[in-house]
C-alpha positions in Angstrom: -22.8 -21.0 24.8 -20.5 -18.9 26.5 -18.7 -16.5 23.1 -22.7 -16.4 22.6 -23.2 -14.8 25.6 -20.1 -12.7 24.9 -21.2 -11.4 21.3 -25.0 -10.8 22.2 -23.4 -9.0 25.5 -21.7 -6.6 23.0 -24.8 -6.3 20.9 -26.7 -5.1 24.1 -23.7 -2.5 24.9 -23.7 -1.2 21.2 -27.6 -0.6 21.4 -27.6 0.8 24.9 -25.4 3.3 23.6 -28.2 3.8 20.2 -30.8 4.3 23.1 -29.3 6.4 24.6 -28.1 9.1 22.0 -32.0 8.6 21.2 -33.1 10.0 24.6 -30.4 12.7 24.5 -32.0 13.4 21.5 -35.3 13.6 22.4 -34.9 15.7 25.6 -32.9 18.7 23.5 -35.9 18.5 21.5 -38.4 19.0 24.2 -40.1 16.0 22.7 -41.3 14.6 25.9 -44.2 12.4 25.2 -42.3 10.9 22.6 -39.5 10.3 25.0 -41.9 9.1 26.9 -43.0 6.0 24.9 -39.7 5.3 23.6 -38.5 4.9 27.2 -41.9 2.6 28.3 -41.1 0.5 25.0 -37.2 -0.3 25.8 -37.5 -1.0 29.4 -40.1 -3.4 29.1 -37.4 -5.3 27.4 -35.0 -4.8 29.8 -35.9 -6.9 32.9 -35.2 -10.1 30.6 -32.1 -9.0 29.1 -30.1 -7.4 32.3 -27.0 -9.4 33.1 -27.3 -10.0 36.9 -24.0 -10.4 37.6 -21.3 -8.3 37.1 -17.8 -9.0 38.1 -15.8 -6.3 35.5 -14.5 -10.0 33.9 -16.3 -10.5 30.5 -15.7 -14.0 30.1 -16.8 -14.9 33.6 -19.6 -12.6 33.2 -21.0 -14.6 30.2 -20.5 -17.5 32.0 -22.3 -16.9 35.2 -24.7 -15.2 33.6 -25.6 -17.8 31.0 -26.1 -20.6 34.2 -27.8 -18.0 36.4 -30.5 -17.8 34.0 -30.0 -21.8 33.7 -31.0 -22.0 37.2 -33.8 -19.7 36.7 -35.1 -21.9 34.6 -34.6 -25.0 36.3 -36.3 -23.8 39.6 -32.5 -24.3 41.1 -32.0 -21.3 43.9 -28.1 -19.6 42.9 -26.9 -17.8 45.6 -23.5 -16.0 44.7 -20.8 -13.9 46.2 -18.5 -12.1 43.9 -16.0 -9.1 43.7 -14.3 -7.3 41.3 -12.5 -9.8 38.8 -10.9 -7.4 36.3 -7.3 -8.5 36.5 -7.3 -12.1 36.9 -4.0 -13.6 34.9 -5.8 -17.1 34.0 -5.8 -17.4 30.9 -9.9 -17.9 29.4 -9.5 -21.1 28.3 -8.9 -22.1 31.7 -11.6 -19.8 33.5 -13.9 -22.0 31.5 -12.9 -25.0 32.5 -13.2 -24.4 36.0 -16.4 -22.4 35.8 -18.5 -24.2 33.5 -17.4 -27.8 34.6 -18.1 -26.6 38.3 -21.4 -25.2 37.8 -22.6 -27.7 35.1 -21.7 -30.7 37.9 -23.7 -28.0 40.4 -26.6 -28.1 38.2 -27.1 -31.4 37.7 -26.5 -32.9 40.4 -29.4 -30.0 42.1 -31.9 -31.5 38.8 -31.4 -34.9 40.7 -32.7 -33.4 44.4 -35.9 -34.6 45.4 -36.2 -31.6 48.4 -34.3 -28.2 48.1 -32.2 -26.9 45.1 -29.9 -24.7 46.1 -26.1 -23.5 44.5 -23.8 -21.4 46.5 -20.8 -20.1 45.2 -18.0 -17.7 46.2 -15.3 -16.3 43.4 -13.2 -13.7 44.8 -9.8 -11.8 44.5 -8.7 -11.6 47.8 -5.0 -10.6 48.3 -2.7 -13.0 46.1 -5.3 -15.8 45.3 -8.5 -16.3 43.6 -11.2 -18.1 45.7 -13.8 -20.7 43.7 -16.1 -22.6 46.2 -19.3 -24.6 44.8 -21.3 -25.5 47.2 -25.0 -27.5 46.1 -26.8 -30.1 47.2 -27.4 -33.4 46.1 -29.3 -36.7 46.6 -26.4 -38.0 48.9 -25.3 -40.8 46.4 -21.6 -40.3 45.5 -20.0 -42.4 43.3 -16.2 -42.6 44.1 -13.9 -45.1 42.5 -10.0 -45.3 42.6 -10.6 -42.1 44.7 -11.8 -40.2 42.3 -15.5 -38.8 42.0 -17.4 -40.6 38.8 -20.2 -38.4 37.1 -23.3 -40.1 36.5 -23.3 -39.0 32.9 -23.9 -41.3 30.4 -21.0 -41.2 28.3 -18.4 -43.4 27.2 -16.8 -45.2 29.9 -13.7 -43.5 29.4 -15.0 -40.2 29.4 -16.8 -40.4 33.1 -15.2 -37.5 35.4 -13.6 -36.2 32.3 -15.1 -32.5 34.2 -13.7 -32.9 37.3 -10.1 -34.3 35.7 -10.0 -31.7 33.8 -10.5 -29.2 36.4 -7.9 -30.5 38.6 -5.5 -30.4 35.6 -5.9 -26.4 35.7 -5.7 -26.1 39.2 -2.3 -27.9 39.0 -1.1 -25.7 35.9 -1.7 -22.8 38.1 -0.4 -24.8 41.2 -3.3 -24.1 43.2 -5.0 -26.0 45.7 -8.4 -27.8 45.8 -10.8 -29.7 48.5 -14.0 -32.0 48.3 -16.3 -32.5 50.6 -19.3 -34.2 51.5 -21.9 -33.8 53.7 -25.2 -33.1 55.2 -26.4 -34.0 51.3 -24.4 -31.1 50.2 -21.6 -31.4 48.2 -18.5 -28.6 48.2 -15.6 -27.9 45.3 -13.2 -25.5 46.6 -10.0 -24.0 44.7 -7.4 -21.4 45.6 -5.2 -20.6 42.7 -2.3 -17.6 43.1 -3.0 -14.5 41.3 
C-alpha cells in the first residue's frame, strides 16, 4: 500500500544515512578492505530497493513507485514522463485518487491484452496546471453505459466505475478538466487541474 511505501521509504533514508556515517568512518580510518566489503555487501541490495522514480513529491513517489514495480512484475512495459512535483496544492487524499485509480484501471486493463502491454503516462507542472495523461492499451472491448465507462470488476453492481466516478469527482473539486479517448486499442485518461 501506498503509507507502506511511504514509512519503508523513510526506513531506507534513515539507513542510508547509518551507511553512510559507516563509510565516513571507515575511510578516516584507512580501513580500506573493510570498506571495501561493507560497500560490496550494501549495494548488492540496492538495485532491488532504489525508487526509480523521483518527482521531489513523497506521496506520488510511493505511489508511482509501488505500480512501477507492479508492472515489473506483471511483464506490463511503464513508460513515464515526469518533472519536479514539489509544490503541488492537491491535497493527498486526492493525489491518490487520481493516481491509484488511473494506474490500477491502466494495469488491468494491460493484464487483459493478448499482444503488447504498454502504460504511458505524463504528470507534469507546467505553468499554472498539473498535467495527468494515462495512456495503455487494451483488448478494444469498452463497456459504456449511460455514457459512462463500466469497469469489468466484479463487484457489486452498484460499485462498477466507482474509480473513474470518483476520479472525476476530484477533478471537479479542483475544477479541472478531463478527456477519454479511444482508439487504435489504446485507451487515453487526460486531466488538467490549476495549480
Amino acid at each position: 500500500s501506498i503509507s507502506e511505501n511511504f514509512v519503508k521509504q523513510r526506513k531506507k533514508t534513515h539507513e542510508y544515512k547509518n551507511q553512510i556515517m559507516c563509510i565516513e568512518s571507515l575511510i578516516e580510518m584507512e580501513n580500506y578492505d573493510e570498506l571495501k566489503d561493507y560497500v560490496k555487501s550494501i549495494s548488492g541490495n540496492l538495485s532491488t530497493e532504489l525508487d526509480y522514480i523521483k518527482t521531489n513529491n513523497v506521496i506520488i513517489d510511493a505511489i508511482l513507485n509501488s505500480k512501477y514495480k507492479e508492472t515489473l512484475d506483471k511483464g506490463i512495459v511503464f513508460i513515464f514522463q515526469i518533472n519536479d512535483l514539489s509544490g503541488i496544492k492537491m491535497c493527498d487524499e486526492d493525489i491518490v485518487v487520481i493516481l491509484s485509480n488511473l494506474l490500477n484501471n491502466a494495469i488491468e486493463a494491460c493484464e487483459k491484452c493478448s499482444g503488447k502491454k504498454v502504460m504511458k503516462m505524463k504528470l507534469v507542472k507546467e505553468k499554472d496546471n498539473i498535467i495527468i495523461s494515462v495512456k495503455n492499451t487494451y483488448d478494444g472491448k469498452l463497456n459504456i453505459k449511460d455514457g459512462e465507462i463500466q469497469t469489468s470488476k466484479k463487484y457489486e453492481m452498484d460499485e462498477h466505475g466507482v474509480g473513474i466516478k470518483n476520479i472525476i469527482e476530484v477533478i471537479t473539486k479542483y475544477q479541472g478538466s478531463y478527456a477519454i479517448r479511444n482508439d487504435n486499442n489504446e485507451f487515453y485518461f487526460s486531466v488538467i487541474l490549476p495549480n
